[in-house]
Every structure is written in C-alpha cells, then in structure tokens.
VOKOL-972414 format. One line per 2 residues: number of its first residue (from 1); their letters; for each residue x, y, z of N, C-alpha, C, O. Coordinates in steps of 0.05 Angstrom, whole numbers. Example, Ala and Ser with C-alpha at 12.3 -4.5 7.8 and 13.67 -1.06 7.14 Angstrom:
<nodes>
1> as> 264:-114:156:246:-90:156:264:-66:156:285:-66:169  257:-45:142:273:-21:143:258:1:157:268:23:161
</nodes>
This chain:
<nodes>
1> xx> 1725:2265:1731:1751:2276:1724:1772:2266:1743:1767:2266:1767  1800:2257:1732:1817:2247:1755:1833:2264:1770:1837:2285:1757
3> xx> 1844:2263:1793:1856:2287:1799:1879:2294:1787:1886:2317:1792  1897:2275:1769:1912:2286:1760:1917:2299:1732:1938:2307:1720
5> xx> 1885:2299:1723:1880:2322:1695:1896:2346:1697:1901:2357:1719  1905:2352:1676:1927:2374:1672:1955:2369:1688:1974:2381:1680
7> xx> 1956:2354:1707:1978:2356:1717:2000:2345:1697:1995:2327:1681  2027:2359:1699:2053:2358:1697:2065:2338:1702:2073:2336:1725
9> xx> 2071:2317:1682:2080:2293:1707:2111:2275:1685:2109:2265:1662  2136:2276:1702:2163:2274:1688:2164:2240:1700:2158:2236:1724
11> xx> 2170:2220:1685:2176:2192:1687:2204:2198:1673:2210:2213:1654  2228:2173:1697:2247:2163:1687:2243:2139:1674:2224:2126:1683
13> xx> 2257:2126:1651:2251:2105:1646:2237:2098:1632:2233:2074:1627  2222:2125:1618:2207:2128:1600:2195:2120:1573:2173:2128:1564
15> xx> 2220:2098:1560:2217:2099:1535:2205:2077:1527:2196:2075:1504  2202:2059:1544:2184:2027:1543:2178:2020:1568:2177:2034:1589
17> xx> 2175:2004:1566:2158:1979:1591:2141:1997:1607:2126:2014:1597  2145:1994:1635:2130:2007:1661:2136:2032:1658:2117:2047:1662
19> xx> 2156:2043:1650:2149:2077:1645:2133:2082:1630:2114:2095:1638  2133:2074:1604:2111:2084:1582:2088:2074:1592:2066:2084:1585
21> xx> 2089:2056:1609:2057:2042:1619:2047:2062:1640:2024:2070:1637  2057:2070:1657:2058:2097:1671:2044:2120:1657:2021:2129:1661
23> xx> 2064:2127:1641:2061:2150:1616:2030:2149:1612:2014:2160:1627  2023:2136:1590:1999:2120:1586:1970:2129:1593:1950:2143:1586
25> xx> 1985:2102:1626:1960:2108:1645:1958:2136:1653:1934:2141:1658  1975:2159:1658:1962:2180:1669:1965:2198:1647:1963:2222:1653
27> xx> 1970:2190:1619:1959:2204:1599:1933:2209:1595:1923:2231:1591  1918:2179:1595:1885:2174:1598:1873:2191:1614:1850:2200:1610
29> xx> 1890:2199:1637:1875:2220:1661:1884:2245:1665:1888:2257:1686  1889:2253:1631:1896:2271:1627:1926:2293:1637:1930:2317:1641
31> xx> 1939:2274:1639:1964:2288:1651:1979:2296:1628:1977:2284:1606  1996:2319:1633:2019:2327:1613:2039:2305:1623:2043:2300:1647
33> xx> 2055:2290:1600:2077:2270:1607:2102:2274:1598:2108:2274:1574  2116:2278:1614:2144:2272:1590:2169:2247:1602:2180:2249:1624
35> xx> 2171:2236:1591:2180:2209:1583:2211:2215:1586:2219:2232:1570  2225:2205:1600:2247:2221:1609:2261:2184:1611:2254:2167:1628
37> xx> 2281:2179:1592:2309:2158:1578:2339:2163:1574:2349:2183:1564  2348:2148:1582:2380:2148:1573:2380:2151:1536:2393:2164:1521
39> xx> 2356:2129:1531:2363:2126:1506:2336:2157:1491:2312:2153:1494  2345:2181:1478:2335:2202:1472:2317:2192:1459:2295:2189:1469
41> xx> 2322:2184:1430:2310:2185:1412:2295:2162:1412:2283:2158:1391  2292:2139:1438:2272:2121:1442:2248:2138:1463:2226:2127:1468
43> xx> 2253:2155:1471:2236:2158:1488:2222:2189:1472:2200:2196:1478  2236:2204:1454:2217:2217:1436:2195:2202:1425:2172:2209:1429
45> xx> 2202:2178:1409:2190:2156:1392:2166:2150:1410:2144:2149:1398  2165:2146:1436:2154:2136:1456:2132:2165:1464:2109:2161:1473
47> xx> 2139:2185:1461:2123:2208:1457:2110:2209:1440:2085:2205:1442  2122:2215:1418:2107:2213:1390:2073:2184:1392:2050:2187:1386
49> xx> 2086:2164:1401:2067:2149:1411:2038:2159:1418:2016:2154:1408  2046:2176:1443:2024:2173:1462:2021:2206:1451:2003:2218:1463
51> xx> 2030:2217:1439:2015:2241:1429:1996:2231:1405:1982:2248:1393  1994:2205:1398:1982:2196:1370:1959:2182:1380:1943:2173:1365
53> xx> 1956:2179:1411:1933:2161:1423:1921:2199:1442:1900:2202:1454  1935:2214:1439:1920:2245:1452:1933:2250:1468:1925:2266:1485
55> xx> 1958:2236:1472:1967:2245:1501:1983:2274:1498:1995:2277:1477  1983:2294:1515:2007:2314:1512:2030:2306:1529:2032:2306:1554
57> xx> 2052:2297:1508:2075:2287:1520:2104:2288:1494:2105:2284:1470  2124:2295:1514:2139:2296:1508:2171:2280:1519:2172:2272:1542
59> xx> 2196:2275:1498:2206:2265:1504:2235:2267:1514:2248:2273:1494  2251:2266:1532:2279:2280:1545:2294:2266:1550:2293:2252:1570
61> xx> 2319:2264:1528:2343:2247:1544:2352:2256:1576:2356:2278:1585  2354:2233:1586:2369:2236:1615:2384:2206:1627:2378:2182:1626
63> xx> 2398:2215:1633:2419:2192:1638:2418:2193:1675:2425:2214:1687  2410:2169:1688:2402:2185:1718:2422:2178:1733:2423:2179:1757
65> xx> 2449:2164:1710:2472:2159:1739:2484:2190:1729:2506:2188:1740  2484:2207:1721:2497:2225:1719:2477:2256:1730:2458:2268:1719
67> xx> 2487:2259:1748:2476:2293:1760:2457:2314:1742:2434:2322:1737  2491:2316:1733:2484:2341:1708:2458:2340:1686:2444:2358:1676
69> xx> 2460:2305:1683:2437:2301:1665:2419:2302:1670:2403:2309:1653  2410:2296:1692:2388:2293:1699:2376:2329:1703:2356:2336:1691
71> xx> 2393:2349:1721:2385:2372:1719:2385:2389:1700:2378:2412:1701  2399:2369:1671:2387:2385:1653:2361:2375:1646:2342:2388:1654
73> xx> 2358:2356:1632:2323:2341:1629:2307:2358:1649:2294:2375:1637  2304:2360:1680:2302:2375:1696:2283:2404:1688:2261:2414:1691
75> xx> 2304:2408:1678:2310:2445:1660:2287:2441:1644:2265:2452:1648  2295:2421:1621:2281:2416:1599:2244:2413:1609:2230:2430:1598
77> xx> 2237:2402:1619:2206:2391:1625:2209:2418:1640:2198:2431:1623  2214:2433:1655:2204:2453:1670:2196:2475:1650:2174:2487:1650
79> xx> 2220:2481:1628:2208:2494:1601:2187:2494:1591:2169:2511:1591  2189:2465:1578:2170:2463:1559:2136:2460:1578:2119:2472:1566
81> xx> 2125:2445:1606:2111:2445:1620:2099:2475:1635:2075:2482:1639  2131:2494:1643:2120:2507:1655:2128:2494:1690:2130:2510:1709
83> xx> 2131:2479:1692:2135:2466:1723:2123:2429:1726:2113:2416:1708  2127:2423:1742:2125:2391:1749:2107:2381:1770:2118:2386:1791
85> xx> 2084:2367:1774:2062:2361:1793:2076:2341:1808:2081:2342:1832  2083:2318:1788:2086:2284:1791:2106:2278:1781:2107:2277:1756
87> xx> 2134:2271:1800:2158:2259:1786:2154:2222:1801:2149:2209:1822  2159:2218:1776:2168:2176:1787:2181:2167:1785:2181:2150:1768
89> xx> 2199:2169:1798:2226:2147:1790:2219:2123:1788:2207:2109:1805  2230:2112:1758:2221:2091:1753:2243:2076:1747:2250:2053:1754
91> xx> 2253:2090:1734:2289:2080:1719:2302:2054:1737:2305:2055:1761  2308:2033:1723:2318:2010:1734:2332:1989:1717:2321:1980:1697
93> xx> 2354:1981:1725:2360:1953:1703:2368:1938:1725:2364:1947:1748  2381:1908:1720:2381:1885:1726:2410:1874:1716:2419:1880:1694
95> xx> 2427:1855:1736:2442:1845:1718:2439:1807:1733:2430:1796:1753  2454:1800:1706:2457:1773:1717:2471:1764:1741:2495:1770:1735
97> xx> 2471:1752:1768:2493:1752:1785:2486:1745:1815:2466:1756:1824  2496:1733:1826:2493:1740:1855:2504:1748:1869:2526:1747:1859
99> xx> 2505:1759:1894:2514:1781:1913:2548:1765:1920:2564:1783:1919  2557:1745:1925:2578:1734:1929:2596:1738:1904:2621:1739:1905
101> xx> 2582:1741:1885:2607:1736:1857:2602:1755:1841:2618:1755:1823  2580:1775:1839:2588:1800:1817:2606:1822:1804:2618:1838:1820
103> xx> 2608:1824:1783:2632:1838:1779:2624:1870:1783:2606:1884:1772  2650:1878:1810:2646:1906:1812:2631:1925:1789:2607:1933:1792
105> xx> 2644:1931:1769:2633:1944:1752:2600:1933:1744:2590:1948:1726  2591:1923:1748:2561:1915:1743:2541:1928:1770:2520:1940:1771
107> xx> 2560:1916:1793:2548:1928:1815:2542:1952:1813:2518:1959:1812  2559:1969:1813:2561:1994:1807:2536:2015:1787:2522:2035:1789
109> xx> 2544:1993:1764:2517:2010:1749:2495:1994:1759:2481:2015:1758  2481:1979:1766:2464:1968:1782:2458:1988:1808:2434:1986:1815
111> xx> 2470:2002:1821:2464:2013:1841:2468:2048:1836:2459:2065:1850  2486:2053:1808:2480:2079:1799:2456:2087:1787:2451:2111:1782
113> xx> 2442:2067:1782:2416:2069:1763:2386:2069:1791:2366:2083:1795  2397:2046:1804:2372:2037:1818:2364:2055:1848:2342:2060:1859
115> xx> 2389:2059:1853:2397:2072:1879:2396:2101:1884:2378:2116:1892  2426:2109:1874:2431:2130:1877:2411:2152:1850:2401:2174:1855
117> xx> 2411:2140:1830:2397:2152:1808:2365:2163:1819:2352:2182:1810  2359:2149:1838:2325:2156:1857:2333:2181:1872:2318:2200:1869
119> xx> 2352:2183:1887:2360:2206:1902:2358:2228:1886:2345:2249:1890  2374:2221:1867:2381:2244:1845:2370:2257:1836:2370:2282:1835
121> xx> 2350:2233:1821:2321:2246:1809:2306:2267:1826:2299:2288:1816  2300:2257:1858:2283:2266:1872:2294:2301:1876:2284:2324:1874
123> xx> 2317:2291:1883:2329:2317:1896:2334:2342:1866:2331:2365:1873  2341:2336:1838:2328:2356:1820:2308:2362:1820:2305:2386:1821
125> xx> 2287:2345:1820:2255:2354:1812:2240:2366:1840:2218:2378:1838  2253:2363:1869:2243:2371:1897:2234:2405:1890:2214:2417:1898
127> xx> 2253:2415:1876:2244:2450:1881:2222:2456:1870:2205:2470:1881  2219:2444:1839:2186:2447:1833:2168:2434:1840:2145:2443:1843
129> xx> 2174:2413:1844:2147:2390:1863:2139:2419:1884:2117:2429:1879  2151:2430:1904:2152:2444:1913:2140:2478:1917:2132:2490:1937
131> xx> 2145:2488:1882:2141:2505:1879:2107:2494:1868:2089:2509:1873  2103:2478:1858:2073:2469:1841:2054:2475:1856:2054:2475:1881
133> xx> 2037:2482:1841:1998:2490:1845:1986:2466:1848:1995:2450:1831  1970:2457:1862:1958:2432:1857:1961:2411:1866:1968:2409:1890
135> xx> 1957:2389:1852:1957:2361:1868:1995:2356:1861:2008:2365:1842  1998:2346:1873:2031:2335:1883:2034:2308:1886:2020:2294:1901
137> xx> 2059:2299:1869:2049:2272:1880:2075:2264:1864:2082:2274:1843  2095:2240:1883:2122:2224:1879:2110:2199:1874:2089:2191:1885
139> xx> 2127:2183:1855:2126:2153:1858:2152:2142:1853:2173:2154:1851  2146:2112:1852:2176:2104:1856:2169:2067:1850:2155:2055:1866
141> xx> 2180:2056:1830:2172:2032:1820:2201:2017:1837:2223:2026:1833  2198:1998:1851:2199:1984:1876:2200:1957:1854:2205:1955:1830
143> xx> 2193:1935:1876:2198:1900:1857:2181:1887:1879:2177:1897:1901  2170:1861:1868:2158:1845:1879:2174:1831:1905:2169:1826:1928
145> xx> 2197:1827:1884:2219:1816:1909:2233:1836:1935:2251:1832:1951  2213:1859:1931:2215:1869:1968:2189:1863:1986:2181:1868:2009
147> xx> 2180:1851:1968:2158:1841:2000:2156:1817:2011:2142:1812:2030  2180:1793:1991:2188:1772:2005:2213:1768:2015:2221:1787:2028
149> xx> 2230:1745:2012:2249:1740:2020:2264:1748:1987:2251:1745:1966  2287:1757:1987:2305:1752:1964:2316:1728:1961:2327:1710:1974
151> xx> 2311:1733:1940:2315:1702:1915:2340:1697:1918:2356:1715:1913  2347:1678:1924:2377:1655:1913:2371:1651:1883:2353:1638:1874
153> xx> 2389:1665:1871:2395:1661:1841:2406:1683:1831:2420:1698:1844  2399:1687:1808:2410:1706:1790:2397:1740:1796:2402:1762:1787
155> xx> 2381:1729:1815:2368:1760:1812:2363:1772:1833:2344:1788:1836  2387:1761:1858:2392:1773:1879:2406:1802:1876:2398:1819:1892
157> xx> 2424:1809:1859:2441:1838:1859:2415:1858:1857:2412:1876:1873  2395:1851:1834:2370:1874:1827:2358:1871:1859:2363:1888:1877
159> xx> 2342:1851:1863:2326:1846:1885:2340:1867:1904:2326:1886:1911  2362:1864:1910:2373:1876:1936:2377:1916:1933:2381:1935:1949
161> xx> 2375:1913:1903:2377:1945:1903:2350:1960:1910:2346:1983:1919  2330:1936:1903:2299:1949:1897:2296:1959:1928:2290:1981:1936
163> xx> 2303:1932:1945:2302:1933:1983:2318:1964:1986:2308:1979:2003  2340:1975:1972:2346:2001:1974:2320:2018:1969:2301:2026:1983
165> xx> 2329:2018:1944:2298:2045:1933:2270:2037:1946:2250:2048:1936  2264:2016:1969:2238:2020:1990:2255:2037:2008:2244:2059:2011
167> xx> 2273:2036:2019:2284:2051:2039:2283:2081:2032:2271:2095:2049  2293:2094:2012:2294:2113:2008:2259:2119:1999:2249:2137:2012
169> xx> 2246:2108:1984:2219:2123:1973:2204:2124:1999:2187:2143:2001  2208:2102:2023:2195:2111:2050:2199:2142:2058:2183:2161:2059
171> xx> 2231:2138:2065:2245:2164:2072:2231:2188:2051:2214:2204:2060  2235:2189:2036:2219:2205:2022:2189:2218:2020:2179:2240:2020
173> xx> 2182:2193:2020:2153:2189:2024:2142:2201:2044:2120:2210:2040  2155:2206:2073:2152:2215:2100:2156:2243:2096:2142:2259:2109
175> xx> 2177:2253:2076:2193:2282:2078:2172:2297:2052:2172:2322:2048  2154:2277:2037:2140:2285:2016:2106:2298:2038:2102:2322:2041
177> xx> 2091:2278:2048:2081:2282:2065:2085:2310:2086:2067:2316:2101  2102:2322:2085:2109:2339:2104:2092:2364:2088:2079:2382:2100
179> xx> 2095:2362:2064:2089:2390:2050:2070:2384:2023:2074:2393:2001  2046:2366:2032:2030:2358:2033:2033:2351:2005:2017:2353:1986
181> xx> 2065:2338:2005:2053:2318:1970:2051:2287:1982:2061:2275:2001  2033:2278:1962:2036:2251:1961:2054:2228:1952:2078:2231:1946
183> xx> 2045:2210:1951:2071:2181:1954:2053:2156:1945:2030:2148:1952  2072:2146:1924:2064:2115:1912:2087:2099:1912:2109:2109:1905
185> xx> 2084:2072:1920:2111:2058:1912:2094:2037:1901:2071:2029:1906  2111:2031:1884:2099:2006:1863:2114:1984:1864:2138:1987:1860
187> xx> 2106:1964:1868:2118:1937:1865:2106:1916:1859:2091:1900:1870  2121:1920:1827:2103:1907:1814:2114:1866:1809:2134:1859:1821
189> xx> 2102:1850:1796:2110:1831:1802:2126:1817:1774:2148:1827:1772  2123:1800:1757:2151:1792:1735:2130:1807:1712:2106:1803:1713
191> xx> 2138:1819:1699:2114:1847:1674:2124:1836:1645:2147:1842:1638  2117:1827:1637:2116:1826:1609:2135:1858:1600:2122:1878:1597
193> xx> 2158:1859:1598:2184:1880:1587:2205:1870:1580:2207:1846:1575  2224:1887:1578:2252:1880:1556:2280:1890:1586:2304:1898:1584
195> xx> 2264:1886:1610:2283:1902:1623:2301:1878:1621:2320:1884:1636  2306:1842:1606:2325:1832:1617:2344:1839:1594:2362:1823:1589
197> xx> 2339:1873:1573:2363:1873:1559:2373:1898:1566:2387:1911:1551  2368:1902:1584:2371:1936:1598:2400:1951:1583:2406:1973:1575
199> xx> 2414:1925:1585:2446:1927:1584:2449:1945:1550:2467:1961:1545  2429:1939:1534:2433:1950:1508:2439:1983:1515:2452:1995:1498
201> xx> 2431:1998:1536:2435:2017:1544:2450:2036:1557:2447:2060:1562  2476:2010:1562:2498:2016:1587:2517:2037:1580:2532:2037:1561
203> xx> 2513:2054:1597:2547:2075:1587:2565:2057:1590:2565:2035:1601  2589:2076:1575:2621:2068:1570:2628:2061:1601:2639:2040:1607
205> xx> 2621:2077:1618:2640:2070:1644:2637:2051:1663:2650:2046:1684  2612:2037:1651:2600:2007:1672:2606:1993:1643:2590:1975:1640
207> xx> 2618:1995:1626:2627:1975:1604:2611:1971:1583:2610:1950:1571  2598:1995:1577:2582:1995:1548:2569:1979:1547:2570:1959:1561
209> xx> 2543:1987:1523:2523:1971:1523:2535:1938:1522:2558:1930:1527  2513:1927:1513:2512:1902:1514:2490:1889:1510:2474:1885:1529
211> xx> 2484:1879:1483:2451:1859:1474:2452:1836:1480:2472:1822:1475  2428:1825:1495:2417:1800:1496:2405:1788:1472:2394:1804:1456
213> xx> 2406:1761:1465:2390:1755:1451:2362:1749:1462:2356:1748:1485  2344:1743:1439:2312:1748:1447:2301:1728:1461:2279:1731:1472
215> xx> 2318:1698:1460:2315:1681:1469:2316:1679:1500:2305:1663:1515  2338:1707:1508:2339:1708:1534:2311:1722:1552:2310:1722:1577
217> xx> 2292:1733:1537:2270:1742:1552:2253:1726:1547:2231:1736:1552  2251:1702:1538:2237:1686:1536:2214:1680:1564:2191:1672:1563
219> xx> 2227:1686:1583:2216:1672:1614:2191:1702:1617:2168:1700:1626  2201:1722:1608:2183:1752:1611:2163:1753:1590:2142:1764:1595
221> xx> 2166:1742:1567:2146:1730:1553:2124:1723:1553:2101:1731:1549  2139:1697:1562:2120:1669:1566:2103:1681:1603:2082:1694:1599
223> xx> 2108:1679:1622:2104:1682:1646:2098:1718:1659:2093:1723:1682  2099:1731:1643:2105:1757:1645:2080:1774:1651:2066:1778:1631
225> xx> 2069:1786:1677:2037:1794:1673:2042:1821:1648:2063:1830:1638  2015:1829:1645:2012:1858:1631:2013:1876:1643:1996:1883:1660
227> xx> 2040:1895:1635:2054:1924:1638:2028:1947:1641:2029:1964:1658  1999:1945:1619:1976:1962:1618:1961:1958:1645:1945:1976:1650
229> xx> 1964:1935:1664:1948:1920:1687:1960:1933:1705:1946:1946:1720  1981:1934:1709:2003:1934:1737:2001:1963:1734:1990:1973:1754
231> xx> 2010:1981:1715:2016:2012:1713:1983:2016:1721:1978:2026:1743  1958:2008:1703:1936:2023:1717:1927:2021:1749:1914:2039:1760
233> xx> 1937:1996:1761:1938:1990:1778:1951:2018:1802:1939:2029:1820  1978:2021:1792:2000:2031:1801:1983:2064:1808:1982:2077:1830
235> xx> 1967:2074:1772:1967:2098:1785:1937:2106:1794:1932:2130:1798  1919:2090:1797:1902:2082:1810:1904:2096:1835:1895:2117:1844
237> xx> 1926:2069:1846:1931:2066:1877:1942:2110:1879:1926:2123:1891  1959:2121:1871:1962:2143:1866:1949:2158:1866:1956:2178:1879
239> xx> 1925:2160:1852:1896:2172:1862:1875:2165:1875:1854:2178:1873  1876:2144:1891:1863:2146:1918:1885:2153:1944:1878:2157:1968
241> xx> 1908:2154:1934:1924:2171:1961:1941:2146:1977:1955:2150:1997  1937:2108:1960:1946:2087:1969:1984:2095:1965:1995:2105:1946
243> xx> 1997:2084:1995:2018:2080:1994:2030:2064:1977:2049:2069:1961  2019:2044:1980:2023:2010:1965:2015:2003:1948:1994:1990:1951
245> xx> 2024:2004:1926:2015:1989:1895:2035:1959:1892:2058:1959:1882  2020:1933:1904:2033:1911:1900:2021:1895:1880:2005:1877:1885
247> xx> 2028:1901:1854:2011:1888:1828:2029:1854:1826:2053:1852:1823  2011:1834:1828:2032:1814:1838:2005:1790:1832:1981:1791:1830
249> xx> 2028:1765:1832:2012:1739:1833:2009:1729:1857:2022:1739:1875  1995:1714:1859:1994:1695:1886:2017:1686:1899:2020:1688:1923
251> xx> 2033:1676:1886:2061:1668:1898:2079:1688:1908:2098:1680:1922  2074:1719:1901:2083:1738:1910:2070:1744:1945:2087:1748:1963
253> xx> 2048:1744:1950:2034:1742:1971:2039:1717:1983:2040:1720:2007  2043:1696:1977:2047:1669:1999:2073:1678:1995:2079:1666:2016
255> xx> 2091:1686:1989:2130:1698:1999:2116:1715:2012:2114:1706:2035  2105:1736:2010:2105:1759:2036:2096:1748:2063:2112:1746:2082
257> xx> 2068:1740:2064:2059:1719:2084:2085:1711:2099:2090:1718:2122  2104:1694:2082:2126:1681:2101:2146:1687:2104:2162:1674:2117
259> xx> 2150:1713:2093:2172:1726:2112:2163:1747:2135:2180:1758:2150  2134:1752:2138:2120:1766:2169:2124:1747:2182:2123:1755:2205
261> xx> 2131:1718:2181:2130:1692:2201:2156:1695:2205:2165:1700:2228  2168:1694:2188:2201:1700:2193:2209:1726:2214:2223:1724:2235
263> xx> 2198:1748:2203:2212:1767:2217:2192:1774:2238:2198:1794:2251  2176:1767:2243:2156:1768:2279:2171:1737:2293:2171:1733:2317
265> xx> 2180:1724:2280:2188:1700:2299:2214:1710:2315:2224:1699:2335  2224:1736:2302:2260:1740:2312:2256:1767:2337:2273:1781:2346
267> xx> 2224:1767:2342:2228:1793:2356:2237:1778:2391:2231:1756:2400  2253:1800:2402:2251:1791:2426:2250:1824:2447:2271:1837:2451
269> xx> 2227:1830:2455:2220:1839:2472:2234:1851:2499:2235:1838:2520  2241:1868:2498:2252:1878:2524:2226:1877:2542:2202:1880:2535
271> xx> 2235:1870:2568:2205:1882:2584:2209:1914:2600:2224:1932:2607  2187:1905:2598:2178:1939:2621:2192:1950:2638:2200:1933:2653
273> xx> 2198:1968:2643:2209:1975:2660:2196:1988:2672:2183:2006:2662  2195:1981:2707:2181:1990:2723:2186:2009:2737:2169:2017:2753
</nodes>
C-alpha cells in the first residue's frame, strides 16, 4: 500500500500535461485528487478522466496569479475533501524571449504564474497542510534548466523563473520540514506537453489569450520524453521522502556536471583565522 492511499492531494495545473500526470500517478496510489486550472471546464474534463480510470478526483477553477482565486479553489477542495494532505505547485507557462528584450507585460505573467503564483498557492493551502492527519507532503515542478547553466535563446525568461521557484520550494521545503511535512521538487527535463501554447490561457491583463499553431510544438513532439515516466518518477521520489526528482536525459546531467566546474572554480576561500 503507498503511503499516500487516501490522502487528499490539490495540483495546480491540473488540466493536462505534468499536472494530470501527477494527478494520475498518485491516483494509482490511491490518492483523492483534485485538479486545480485556470481553464475550469478543462480541468473538470480532466477529472471526469481519471474518475473513469477509478480515480476519486475532482475538478476546480483557479487562476494562481490572482489571490482570491486561488483561496477560493482553496475553500472548494477543503469542502468537497474534507481537508488537504499534498498540495503541488505545478502551474507554469513559458514565453518566447530573452531576458534583454522581453516585453514587460509577458514578463509579468511569466513571473505571476511561475513565481509569485507558488507563494500563493503555498501560503492558501499552509493552514490545512497543517491542520491534516497523516502523511504531509508539498511539491513543486522546477525545470531541467535549473541544474545547468541557462540557455541563450528563447527560453531564458521561463528558465530563469524556474531558478526562482528552486529558491522558494527550498525555502519552503526547510519551513515544511519544520512541522514534519515533506518536500519534492521536480525537474523535469523537455516532456512531451502543450505547455508551448500555454498562452491559449492568458488573462486580459497580461494581453489575453493567444494560440499557437501545432506546428509550433513540433520540437515537444518529436524530442519530448513521456509526461507518464517523469510524473511516476516525480511521485515516486515523494514516497521515499527524495528531495530531488531530476527526470532528465543525459545532456541534462553533462550541463549539471559543468556548471559544479563552473561554480567550485569561482570559490575563493577566506583563511582561518587564528
């Protein structure tokens, strides 16, 4: 039996890719899920799903650049559950751009979603994590591109937010630890998903949605590992109590390798003082 049978467990991000892969996997291990989206009625659909493979799960709009929303969804899963074991912040999009030339408003929802949206989440769902019976347990879906160097290209603005949300899921992670819940960060490596049309999702105030064509995920496709591999991976590592879920290719590990060369080459040592 896994330890997280019966448990309560709320995913942002819920309505496809690594959230539903999430969902899923700790549906299999018996968890109550609820699937927690900007977009509502994709992430019901996405319930409906995994209640048709046995899962008990349900689905909650939540929008995580906005407070209110989130503490209502919040509200909502504490209802219908009863209370919350396992929250994950998973919620994340991507834009095209690099750090020298992006347009404010992209930044913005790029870092209301990836950033501050993790705080948010955490800090609604902290009182029942809190108040819960049982096993306890945060996660937090992270990127491949924080265990190397960040990429020169298009996918430096995401990269650099993910390097945020390690900072904070540490911080957390430490303050989770205190009151004996546990901690996963996931970083996973390029997943077979739709996150390069995230934008179909965008509120009015970072400039409304916005569709890609299909041609543009072509590279996540073709090159893209499996979302079912990386998430069992992910909550795996979660139930043996692992900090680190780095679901990744080889080329992910020879970048990490060389940036420990990088950043042990820059130490310089005070000496002793006698």
């Amino acid at each position: 039996m896994s330890r997280f049978d019966g448990v309560c467990a709320a995913i942002t991000g819920g309505a496809d890719g690594i959230g539903l892969g999430l969902g899923r996997a700790l549906g299999k291990r018996g968890a109550r899920v609820a699937l927690l989206d900007i977009r509502g009625d994709a992430s019901q659909a996405a319930a409906e799903t995994l209640r048709g493979e046995g899962v008990d799960a349900i689905g909650v709009g939540c929008d995580v650049t906005e407070r209110t929303s989130i503490e209502a969804a919040t509200a909502d899963v504490a209802k219908a559950f009863g209370g919350v074991g396992l929250v994950w912040a998973n919620a994340g999009v991507g834009v095209q751009g690099q750090l020298s030339g992006v347009r404010a408003r992209n930044l913005d929802w790029v870092y209301a979603v990836n950033v501050k949206g993790v705080i948010d989440t955490m800090q609604a769902f902290w009182p029942l994590l809190l108040a819960a019976q049982g096993v306890r347990h945060v996660g937090f879906t992270g990127s491949s591109n924080t265990l190397g160097h960040i990429p020169n290209g298009p996918l430096s603005v995401y990269a650099a937010s993910k390097w945020a949300v390690i900072g904070i899921a540490e911080g957390l992670a430490a303050e989770a630890k205190g009151h004996g819940i546990g901690a996963t960060i996931f970083c996973p490596g390029l997943l077979d998903t739709r996150i390069w049309d995230g934008g179909r999702a965008r509120p009015d105030r970072f400039g409304g949605p916005v569709h890609q064509p299909e041609a543009a995920g072509e590279r996540w496709r073709a090159n893209g590992m499996s979302v079912e591999w990386a998430c069992e991976a992910a909550i795996t590592a979660a139930e043996n109590g692992t900090l680190y879920c780095n679901a990744v290719d080889q080329h992910s590990l020879d970048d990490f390798e060389a940036r420990v060369v990088d950043v042990r080459e820059g130490f310089v040592i005070h000496p002793a003082r006698v």
